[in-house]
KOLROBA-363745 format. One record per residue (C-alpha): residue number from 1; residue in one letter; x negated, y negated, z. Coordinates in steps of 0.5 Angstrom, whole numbers, padded with zeros to 4 digits, always signed. Layout:
BEGIN
NODE, NUM, a, X, Y, Z $
...
***
This chain:
BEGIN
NODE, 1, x, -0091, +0016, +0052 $
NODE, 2, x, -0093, +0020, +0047 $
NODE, 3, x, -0093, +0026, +0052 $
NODE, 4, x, -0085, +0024, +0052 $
NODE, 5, x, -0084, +0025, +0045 $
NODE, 6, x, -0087, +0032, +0044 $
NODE, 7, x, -0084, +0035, +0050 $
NODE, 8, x, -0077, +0032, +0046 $
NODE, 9, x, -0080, +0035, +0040 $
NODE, 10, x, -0082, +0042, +0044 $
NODE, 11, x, -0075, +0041, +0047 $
NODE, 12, x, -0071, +0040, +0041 $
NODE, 13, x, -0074, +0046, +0037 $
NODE, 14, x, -0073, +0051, +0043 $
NODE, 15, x, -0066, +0049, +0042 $
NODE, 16, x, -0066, +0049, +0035 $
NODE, 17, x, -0068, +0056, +0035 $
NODE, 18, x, -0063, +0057, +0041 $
NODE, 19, x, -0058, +0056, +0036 $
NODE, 20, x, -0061, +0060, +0030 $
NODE, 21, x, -0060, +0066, +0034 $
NODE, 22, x, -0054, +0065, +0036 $
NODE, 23, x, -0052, +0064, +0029 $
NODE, 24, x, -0055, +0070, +0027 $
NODE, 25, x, -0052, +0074, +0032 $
NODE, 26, x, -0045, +0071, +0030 $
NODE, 27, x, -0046, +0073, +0023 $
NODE, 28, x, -0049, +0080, +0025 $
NODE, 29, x, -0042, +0081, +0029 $
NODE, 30, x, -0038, +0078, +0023 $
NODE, 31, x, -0041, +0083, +0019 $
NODE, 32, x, -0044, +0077, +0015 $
NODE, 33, x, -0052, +0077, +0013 $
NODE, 34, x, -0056, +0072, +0018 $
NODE, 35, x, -0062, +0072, +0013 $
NODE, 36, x, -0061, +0065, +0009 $
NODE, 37, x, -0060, +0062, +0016 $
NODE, 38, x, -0065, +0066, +0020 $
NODE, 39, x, -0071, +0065, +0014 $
NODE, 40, x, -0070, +0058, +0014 $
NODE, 41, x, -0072, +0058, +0022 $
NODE, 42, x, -0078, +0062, +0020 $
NODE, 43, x, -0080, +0057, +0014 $
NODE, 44, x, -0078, +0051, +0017 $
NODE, 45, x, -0079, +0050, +0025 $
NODE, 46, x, -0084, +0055, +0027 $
NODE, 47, x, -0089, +0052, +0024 $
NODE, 48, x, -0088, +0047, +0029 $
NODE, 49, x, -0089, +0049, +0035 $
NODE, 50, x, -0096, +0046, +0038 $
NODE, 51, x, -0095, +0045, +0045 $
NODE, 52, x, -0101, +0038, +0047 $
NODE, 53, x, -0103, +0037, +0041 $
NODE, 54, x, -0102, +0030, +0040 $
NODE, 55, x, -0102, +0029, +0048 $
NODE, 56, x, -0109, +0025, +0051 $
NODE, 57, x, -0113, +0031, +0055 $
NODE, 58, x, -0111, +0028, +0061 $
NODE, 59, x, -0103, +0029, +0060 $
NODE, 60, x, -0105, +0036, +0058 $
NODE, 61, x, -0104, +0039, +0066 $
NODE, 62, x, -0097, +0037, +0065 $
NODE, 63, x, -0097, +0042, +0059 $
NODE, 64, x, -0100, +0047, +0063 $
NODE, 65, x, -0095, +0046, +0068 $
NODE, 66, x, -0089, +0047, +0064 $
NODE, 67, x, -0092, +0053, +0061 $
NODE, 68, x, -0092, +0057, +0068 $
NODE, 69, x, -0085, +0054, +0070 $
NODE, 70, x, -0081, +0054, +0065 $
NODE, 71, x, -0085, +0057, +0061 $
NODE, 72, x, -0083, +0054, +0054 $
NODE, 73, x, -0089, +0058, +0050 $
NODE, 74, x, -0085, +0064, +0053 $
NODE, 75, x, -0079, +0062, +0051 $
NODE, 76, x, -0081, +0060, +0044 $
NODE, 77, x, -0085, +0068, +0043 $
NODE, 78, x, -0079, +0071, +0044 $
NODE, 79, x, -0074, +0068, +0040 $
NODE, 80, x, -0078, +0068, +0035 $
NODE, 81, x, -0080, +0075, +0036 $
NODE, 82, x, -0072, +0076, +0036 $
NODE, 83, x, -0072, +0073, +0029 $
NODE, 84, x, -0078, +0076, +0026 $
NODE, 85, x, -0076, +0083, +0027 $
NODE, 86, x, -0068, +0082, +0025 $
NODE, 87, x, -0072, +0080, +0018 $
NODE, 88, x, -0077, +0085, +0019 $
NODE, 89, x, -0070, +0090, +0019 $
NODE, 90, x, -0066, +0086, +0015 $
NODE, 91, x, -0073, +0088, +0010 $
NODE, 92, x, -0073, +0095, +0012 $
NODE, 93, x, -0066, +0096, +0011 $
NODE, 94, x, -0066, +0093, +0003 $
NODE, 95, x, -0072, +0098, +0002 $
NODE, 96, x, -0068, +0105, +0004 $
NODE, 97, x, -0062, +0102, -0001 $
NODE, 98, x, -0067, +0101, -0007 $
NODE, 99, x, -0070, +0107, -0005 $
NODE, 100, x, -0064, +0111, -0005 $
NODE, 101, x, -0062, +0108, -0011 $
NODE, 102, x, -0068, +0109, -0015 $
NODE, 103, x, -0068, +0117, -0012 $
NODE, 104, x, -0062, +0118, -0015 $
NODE, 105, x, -0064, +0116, -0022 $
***
């Protein structure tokens, strides 16, 4: 049962994050900052993200399993690598104007 309710919980949470970068792209294209949407994703679902934890040792091997095919963790990696790094630019961006403004004082 309870191997039930994490795979729910991991399920949920890919694509709950899914669904993060799709509206972030779709902000980025409409010319909208994703950030509000994109730093509630980073403080709200990645820290959620423990595969087995809360699972019997014995249930693990499923985990295992799933982590080969389809590769959930993988899956996770890169999507919250995706976020982190808009952020990381989105930063990177705000710091150039603040540097530029203060440049020209």
């Amino acid at each position: 049962e309870r191997f039930c309710e994490d795979l729910a919980l991991h399920d949920w949470l890919l694509t709950a994050m899914d669904n993060v970068v799709e509206a972030a792209e779709k902000d980025i294209i409409n010319g909208i900052d994703p950030m509000r949407i994109l730093g509630a994703a980073v403080d709200r679902l990645v820290r959620l993200w423990m595969p087995g934890a809360h699972v019997h040792p014995e249930m693990r091997v499923l985990w295992a399993q799933l982590e080969s095919q389809p590769g959930f963790t993988r899956q996770w990696t890169t999507q919250v690598a995706w976020v982190r790094d808009h952020i990381a630019l989105s930063t990177l961006d705000v710091l150039k104007q603040i540097g530029h403004h203060n440049a020209t004082w």
